[in-house]
mmCIF entry with sequence, helices, sheets and N, C-alpha, C, O atoms, coordinates in Angstrom:
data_MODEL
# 
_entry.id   MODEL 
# 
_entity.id                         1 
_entity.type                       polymer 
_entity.pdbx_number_of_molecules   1 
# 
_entity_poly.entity_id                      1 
_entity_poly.type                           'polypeptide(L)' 
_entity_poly.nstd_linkage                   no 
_entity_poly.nstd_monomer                   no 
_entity_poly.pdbx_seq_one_letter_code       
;(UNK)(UNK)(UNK)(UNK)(UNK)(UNK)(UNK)(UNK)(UNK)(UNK)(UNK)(UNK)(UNK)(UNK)(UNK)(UNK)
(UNK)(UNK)(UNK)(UNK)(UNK)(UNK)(UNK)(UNK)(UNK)(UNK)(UNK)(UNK)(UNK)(UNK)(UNK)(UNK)
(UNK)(UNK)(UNK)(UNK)(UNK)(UNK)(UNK)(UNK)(UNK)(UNK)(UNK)(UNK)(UNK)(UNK)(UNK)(UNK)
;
_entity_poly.pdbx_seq_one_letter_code_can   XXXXXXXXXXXXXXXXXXXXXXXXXXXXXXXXXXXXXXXXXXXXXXXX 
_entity_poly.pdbx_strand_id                 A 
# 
loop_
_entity_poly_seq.entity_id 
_entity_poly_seq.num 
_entity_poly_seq.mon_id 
_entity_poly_seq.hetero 
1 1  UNK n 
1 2  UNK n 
1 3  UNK n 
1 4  UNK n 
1 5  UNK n 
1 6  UNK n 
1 7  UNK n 
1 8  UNK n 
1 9  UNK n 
1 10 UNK n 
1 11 UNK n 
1 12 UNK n 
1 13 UNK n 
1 14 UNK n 
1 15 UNK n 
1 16 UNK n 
1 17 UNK n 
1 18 UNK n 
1 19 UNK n 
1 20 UNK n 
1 21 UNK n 
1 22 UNK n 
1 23 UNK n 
1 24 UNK n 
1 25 UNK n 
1 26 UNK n 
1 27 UNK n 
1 28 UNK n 
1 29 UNK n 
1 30 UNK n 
1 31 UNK n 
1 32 UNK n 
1 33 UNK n 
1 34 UNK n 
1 35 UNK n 
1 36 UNK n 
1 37 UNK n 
1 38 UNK n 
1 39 UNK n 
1 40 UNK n 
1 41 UNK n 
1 42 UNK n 
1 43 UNK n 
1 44 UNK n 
1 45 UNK n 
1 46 UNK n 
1 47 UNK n 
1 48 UNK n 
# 
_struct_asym.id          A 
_struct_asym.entity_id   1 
# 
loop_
_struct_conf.conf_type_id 
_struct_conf.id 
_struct_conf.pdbx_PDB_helix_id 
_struct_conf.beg_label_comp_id 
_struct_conf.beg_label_asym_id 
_struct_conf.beg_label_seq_id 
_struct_conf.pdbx_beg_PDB_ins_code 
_struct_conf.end_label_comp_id 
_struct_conf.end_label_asym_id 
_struct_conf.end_label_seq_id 
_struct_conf.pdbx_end_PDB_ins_code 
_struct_conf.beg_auth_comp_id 
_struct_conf.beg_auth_asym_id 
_struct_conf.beg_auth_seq_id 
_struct_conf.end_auth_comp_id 
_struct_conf.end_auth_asym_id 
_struct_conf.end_auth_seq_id 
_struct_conf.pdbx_PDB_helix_class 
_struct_conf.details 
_struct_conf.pdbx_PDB_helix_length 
HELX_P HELX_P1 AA1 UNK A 2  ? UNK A 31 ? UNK A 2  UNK A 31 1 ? 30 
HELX_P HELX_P2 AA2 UNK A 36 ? UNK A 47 ? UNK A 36 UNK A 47 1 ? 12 
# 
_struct_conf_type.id          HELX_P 
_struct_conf_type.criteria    ? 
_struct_conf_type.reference   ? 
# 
loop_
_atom_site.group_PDB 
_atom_site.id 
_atom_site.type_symbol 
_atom_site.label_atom_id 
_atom_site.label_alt_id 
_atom_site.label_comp_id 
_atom_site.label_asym_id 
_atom_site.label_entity_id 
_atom_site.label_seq_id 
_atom_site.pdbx_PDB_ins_code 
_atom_site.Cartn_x 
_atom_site.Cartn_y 
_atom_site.Cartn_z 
_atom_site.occupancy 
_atom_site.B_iso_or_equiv 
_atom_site.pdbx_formal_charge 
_atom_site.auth_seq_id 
_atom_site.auth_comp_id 
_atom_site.auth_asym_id 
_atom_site.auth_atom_id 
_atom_site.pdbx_PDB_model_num 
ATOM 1   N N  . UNK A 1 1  ? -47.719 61.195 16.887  1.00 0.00 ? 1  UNK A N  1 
ATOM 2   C CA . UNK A 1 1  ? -46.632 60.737 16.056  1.00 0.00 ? 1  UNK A CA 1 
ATOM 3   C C  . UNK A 1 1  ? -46.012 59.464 16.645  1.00 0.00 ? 1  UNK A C  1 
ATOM 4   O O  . UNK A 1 1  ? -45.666 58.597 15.843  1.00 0.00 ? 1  UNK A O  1 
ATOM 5   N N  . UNK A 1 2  ? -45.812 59.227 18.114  1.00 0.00 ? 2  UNK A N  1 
ATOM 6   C CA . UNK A 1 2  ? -45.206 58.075 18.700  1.00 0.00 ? 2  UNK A CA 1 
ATOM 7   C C  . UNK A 1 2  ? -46.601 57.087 18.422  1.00 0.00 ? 2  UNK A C  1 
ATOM 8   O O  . UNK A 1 2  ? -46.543 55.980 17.886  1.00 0.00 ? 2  UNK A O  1 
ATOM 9   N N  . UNK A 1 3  ? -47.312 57.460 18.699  1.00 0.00 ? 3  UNK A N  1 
ATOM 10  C CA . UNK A 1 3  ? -48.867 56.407 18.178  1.00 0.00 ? 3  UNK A CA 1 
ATOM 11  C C  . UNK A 1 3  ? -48.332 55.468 16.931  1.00 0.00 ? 3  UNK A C  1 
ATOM 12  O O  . UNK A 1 3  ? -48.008 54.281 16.964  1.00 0.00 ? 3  UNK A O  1 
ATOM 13  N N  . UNK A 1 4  ? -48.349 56.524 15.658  1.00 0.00 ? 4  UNK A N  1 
ATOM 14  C CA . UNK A 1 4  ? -48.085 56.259 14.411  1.00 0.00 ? 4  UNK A CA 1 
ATOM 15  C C  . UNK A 1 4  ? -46.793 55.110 14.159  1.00 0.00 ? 4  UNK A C  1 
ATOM 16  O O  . UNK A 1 4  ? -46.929 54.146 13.406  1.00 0.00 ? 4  UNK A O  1 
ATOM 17  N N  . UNK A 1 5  ? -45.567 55.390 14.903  1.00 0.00 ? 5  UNK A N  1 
ATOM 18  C CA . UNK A 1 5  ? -44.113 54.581 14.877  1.00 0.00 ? 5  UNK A CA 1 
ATOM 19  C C  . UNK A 1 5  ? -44.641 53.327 15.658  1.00 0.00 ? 5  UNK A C  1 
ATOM 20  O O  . UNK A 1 5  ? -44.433 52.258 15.084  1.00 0.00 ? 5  UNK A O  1 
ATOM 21  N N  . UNK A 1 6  ? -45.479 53.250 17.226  1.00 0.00 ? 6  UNK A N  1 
ATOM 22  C CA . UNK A 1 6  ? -45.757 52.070 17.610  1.00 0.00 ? 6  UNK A CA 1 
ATOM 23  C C  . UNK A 1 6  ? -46.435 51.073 16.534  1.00 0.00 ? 6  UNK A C  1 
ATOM 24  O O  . UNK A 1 6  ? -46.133 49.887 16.403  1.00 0.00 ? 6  UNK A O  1 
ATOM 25  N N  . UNK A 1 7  ? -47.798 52.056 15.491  1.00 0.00 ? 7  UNK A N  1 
ATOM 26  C CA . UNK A 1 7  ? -48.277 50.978 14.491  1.00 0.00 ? 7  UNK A CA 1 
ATOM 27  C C  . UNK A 1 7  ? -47.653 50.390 13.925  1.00 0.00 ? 7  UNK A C  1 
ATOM 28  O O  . UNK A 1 7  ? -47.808 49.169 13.919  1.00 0.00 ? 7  UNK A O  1 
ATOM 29  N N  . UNK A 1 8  ? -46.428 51.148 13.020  1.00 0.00 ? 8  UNK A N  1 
ATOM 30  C CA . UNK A 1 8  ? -45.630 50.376 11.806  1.00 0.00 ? 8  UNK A CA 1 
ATOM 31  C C  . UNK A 1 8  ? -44.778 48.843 12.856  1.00 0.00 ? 8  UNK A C  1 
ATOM 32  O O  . UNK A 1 8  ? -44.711 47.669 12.493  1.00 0.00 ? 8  UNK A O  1 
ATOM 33  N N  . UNK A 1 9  ? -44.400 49.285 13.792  1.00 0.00 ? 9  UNK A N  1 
ATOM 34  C CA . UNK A 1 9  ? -43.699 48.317 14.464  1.00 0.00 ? 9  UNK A CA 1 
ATOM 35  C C  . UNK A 1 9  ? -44.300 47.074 14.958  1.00 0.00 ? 9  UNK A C  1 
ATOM 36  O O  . UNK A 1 9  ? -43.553 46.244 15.477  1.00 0.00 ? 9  UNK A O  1 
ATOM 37  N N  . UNK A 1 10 ? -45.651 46.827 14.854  1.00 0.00 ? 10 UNK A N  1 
ATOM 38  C CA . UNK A 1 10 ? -46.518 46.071 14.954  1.00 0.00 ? 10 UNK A CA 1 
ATOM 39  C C  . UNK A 1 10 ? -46.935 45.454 14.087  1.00 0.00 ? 10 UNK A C  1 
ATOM 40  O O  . UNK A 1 10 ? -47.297 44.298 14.306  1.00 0.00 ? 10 UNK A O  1 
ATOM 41  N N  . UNK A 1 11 ? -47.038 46.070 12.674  1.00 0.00 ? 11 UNK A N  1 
ATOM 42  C CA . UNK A 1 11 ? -47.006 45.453 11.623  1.00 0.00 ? 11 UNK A CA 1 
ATOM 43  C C  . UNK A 1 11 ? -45.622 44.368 11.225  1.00 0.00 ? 11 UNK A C  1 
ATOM 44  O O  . UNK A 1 11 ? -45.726 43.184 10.908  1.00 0.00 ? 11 UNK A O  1 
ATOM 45  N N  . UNK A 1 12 ? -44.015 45.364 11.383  1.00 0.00 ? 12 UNK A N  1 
ATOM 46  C CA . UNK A 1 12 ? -43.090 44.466 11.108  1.00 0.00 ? 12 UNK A CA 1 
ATOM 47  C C  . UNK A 1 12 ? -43.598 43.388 11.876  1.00 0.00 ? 12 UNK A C  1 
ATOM 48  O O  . UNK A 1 12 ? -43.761 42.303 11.318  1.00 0.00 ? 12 UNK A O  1 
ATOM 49  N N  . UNK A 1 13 ? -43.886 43.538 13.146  1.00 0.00 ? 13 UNK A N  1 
ATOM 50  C CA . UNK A 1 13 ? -43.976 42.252 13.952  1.00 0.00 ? 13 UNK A CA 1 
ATOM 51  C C  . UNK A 1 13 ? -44.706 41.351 13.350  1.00 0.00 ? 13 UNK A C  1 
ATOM 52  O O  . UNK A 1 13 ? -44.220 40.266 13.029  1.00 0.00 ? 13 UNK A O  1 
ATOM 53  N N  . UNK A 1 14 ? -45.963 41.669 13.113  1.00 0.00 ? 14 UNK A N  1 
ATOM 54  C CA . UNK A 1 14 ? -46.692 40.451 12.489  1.00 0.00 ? 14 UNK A CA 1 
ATOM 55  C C  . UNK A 1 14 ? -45.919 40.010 11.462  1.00 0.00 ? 14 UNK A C  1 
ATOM 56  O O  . UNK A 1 14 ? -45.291 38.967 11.645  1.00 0.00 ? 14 UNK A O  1 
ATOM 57  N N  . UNK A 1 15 ? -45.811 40.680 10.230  1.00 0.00 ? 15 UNK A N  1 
ATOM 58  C CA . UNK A 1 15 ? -44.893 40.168 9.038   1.00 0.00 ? 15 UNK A CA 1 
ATOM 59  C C  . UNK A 1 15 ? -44.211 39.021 9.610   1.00 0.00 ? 15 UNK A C  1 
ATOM 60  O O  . UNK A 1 15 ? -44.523 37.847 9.411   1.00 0.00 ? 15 UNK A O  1 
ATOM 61  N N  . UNK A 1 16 ? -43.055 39.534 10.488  1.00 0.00 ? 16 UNK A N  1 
ATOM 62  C CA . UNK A 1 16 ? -41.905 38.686 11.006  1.00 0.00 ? 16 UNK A CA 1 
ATOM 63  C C  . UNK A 1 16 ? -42.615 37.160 11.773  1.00 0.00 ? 16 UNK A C  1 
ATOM 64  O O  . UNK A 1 16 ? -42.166 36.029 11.589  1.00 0.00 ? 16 UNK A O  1 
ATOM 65  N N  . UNK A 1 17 ? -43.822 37.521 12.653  1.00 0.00 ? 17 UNK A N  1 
ATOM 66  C CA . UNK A 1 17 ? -44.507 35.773 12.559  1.00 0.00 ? 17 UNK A CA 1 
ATOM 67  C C  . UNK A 1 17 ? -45.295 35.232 12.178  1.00 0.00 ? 17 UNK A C  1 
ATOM 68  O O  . UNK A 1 17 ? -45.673 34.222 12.773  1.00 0.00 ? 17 UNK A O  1 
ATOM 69  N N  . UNK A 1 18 ? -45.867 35.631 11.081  1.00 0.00 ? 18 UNK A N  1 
ATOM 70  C CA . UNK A 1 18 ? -46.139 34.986 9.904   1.00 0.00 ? 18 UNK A CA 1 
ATOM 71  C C  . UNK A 1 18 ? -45.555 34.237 8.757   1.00 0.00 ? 18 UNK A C  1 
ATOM 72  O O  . UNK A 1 18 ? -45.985 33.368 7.999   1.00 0.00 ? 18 UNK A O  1 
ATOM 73  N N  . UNK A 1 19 ? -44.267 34.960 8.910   1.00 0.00 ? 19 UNK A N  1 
ATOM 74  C CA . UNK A 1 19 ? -42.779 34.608 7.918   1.00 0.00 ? 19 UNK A CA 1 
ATOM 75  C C  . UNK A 1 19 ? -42.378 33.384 8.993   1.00 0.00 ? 19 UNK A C  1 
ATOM 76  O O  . UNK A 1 19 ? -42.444 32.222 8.592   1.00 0.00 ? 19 UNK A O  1 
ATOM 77  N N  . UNK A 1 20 ? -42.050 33.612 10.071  1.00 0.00 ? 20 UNK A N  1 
ATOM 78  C CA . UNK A 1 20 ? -41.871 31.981 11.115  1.00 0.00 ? 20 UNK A CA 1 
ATOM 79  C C  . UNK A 1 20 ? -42.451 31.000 11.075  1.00 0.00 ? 20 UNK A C  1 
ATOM 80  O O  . UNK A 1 20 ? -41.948 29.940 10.700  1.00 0.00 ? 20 UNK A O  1 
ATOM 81  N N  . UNK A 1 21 ? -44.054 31.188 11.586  1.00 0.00 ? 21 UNK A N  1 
ATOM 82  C CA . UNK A 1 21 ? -44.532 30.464 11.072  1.00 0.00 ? 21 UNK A CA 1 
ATOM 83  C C  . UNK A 1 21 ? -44.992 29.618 9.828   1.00 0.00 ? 21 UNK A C  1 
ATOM 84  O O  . UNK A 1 21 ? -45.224 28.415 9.952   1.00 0.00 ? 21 UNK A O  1 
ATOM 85  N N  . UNK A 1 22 ? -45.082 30.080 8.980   1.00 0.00 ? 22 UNK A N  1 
ATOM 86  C CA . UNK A 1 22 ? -44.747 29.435 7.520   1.00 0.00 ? 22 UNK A CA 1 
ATOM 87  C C  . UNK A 1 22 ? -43.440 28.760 7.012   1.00 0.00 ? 22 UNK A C  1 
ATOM 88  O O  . UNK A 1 22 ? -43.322 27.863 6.177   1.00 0.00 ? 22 UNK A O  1 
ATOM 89  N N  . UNK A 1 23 ? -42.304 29.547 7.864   1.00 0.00 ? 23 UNK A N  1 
ATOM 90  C CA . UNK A 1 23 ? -40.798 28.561 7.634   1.00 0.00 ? 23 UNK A CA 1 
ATOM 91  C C  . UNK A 1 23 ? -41.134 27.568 8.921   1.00 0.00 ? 23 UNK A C  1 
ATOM 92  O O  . UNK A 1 23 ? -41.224 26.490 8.333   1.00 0.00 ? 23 UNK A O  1 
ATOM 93  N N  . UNK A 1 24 ? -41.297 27.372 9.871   1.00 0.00 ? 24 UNK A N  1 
ATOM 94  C CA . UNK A 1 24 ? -41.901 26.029 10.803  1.00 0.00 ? 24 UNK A CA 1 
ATOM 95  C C  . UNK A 1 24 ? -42.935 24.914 9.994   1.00 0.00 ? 24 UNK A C  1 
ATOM 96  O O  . UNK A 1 24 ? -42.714 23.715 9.822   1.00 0.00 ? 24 UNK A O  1 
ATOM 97  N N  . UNK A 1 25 ? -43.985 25.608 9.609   1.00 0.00 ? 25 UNK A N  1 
ATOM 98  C CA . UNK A 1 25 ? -44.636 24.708 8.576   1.00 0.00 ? 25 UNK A CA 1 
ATOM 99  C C  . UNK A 1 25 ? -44.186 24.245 7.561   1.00 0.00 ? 25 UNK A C  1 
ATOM 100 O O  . UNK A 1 25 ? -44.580 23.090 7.399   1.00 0.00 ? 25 UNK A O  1 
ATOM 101 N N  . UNK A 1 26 ? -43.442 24.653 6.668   1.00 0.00 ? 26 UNK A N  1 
ATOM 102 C CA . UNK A 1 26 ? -42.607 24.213 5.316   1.00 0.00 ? 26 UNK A CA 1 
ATOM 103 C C  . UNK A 1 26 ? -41.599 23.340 5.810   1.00 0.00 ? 26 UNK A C  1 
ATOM 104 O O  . UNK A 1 26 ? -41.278 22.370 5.125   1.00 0.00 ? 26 UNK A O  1 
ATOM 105 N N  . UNK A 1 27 ? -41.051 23.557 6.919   1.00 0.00 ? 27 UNK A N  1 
ATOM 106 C CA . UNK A 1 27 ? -40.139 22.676 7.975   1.00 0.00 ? 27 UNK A CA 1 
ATOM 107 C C  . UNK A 1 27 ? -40.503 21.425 8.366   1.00 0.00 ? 27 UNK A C  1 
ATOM 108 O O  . UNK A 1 27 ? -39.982 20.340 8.105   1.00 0.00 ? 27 UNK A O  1 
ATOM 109 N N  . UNK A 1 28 ? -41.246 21.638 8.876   1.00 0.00 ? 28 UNK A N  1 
ATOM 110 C CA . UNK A 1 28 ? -42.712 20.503 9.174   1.00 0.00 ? 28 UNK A CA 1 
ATOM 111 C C  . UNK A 1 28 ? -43.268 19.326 8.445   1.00 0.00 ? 28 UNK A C  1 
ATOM 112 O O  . UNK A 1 28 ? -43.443 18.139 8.721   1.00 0.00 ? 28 UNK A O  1 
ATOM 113 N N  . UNK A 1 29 ? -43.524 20.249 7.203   1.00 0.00 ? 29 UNK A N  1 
ATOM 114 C CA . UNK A 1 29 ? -44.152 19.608 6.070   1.00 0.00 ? 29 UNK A CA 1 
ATOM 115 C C  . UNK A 1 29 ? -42.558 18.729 5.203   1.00 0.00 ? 29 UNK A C  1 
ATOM 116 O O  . UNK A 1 29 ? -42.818 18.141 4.154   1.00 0.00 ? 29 UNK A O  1 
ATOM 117 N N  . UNK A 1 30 ? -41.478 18.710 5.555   1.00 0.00 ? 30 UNK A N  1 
ATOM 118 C CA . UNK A 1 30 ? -40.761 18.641 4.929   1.00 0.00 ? 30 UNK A CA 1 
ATOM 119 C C  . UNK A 1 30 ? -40.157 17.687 5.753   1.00 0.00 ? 30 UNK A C  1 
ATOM 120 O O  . UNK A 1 30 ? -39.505 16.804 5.194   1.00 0.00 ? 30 UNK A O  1 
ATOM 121 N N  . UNK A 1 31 ? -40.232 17.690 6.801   1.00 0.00 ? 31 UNK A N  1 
ATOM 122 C CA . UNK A 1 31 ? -39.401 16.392 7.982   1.00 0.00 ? 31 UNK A CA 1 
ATOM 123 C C  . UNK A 1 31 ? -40.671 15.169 7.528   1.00 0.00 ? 31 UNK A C  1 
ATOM 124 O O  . UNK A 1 31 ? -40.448 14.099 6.962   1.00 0.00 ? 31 UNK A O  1 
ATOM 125 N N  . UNK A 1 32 ? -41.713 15.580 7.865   1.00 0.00 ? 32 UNK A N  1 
ATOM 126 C CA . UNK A 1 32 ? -42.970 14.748 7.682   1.00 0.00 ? 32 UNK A CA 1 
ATOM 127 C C  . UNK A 1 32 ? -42.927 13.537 6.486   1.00 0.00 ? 32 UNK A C  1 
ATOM 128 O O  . UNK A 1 32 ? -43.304 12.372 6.611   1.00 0.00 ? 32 UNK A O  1 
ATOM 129 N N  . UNK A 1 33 ? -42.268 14.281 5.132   1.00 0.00 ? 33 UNK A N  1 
ATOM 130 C CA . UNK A 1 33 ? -42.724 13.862 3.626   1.00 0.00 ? 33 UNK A CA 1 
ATOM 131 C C  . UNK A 1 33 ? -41.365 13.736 3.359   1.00 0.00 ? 33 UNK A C  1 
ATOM 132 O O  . UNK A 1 33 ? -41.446 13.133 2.289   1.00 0.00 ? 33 UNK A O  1 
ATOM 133 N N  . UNK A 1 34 ? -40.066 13.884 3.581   1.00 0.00 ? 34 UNK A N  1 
ATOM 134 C CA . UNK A 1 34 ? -39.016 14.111 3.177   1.00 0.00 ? 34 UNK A CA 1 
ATOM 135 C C  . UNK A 1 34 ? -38.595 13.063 2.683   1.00 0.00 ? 34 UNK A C  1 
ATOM 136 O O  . UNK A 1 34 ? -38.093 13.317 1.588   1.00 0.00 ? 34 UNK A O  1 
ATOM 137 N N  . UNK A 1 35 ? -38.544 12.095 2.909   1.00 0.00 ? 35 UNK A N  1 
ATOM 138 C CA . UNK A 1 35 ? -38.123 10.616 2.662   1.00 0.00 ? 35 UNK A CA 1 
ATOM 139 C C  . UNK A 1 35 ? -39.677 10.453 1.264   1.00 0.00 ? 35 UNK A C  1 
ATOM 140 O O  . UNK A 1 35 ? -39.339 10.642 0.095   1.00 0.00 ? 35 UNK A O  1 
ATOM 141 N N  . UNK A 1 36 ? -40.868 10.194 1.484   1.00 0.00 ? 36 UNK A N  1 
ATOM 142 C CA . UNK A 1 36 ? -40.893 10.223 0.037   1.00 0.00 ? 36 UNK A CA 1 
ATOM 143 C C  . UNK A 1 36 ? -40.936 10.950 -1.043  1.00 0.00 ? 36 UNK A C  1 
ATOM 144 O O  . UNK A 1 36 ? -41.061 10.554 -2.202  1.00 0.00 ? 36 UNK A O  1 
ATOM 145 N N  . UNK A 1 37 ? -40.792 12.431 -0.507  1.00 0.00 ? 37 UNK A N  1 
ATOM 146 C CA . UNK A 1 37 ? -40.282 13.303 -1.892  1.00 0.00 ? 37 UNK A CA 1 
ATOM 147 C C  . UNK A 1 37 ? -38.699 13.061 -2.229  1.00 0.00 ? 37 UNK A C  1 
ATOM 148 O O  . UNK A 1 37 ? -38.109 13.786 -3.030  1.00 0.00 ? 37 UNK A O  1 
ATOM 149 N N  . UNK A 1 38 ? -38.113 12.057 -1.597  1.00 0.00 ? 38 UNK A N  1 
ATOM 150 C CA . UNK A 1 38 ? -36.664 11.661 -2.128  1.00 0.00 ? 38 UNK A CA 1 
ATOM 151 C C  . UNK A 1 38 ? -36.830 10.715 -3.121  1.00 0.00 ? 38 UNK A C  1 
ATOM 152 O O  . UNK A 1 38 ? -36.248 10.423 -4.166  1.00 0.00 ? 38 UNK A O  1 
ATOM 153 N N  . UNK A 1 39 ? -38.048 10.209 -2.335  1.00 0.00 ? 39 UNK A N  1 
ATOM 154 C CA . UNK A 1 39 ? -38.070 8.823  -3.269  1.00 0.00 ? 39 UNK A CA 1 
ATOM 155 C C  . UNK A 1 39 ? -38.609 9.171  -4.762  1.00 0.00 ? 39 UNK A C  1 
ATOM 156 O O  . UNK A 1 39 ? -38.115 8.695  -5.784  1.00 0.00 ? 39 UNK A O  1 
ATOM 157 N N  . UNK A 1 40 ? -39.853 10.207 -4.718  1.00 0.00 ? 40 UNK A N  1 
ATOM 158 C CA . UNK A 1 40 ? -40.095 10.677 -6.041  1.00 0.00 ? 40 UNK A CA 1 
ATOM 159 C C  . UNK A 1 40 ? -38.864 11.396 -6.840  1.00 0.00 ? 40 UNK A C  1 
ATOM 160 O O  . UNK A 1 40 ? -38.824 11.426 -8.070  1.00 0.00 ? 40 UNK A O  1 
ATOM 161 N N  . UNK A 1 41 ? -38.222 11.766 -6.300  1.00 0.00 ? 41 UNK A N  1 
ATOM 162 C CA . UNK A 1 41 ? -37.089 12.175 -6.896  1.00 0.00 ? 41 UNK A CA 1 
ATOM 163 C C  . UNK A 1 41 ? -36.155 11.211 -7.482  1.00 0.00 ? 41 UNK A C  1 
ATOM 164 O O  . UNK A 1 41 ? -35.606 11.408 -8.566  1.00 0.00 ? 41 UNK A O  1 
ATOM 165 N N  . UNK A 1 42 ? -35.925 9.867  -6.553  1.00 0.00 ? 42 UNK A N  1 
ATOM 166 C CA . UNK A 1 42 ? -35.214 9.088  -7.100  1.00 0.00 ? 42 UNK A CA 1 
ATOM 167 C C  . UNK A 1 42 ? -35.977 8.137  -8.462  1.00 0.00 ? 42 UNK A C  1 
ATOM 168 O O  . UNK A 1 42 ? -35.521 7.499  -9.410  1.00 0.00 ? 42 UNK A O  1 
ATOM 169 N N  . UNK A 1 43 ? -37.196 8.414  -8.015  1.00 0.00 ? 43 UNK A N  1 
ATOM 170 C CA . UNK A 1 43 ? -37.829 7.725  -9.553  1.00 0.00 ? 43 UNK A CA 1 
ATOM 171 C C  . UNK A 1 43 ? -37.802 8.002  -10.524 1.00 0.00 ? 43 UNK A C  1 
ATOM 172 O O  . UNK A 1 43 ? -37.793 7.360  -11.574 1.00 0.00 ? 43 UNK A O  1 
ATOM 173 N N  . UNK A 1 44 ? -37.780 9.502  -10.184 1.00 0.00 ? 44 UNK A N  1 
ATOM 174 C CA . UNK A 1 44 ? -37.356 10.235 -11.511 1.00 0.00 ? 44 UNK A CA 1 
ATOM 175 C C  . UNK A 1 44 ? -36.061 10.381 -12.571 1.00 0.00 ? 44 UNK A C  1 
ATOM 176 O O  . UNK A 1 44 ? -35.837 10.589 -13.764 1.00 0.00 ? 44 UNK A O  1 
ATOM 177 N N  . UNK A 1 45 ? -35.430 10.150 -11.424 1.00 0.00 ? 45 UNK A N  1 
ATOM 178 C CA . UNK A 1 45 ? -34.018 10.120 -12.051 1.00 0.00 ? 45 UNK A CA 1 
ATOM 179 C C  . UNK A 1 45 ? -33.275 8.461  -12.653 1.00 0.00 ? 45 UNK A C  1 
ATOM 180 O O  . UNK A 1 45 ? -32.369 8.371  -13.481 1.00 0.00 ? 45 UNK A O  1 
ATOM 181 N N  . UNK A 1 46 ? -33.849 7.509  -12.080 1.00 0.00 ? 46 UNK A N  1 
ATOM 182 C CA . UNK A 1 46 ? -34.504 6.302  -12.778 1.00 0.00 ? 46 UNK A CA 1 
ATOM 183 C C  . UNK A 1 46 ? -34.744 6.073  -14.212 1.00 0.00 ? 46 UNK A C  1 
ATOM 184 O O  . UNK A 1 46 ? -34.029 5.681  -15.134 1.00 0.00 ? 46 UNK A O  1 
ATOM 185 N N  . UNK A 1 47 ? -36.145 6.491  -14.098 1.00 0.00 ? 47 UNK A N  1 
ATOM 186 C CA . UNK A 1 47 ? -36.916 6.538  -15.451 1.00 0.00 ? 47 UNK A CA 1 
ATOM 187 C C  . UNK A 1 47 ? -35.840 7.580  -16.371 1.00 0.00 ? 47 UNK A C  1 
ATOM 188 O O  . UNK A 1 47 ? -35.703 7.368  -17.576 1.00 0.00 ? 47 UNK A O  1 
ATOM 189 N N  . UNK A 1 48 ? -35.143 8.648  -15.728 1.00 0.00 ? 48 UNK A N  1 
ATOM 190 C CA . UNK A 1 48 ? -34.766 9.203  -17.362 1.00 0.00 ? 48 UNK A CA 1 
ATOM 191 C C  . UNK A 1 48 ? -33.518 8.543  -17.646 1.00 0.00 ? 48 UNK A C  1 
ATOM 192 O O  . UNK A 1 48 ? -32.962 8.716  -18.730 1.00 0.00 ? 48 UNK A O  1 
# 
């Protein structure tokens, strides 16, 4: 039964850095590009 409680807790774990890692990457991806997804934004708001 303590077997069984160590698995699930191993699982949250992964969940939890997989969920990090993907908010670091989206983070990432977003410092990287940020300035011209402003700029597409500002074109947009331009044109309408």
């Amino acid at each position: 039964m303590f077997y069984l409680h160590l698995n699930r807790g191993q699982g949250l774990v992964e969940y939890a850095l997989l969920l990090v890692f993907i908010a670091l990457l989206v983070l990432i991806i977003l410092t990287l590009l940020g300035t011209q997804i402003g700029q597409v934004f500002s074109n947009i708001i331009i044109a309408i």
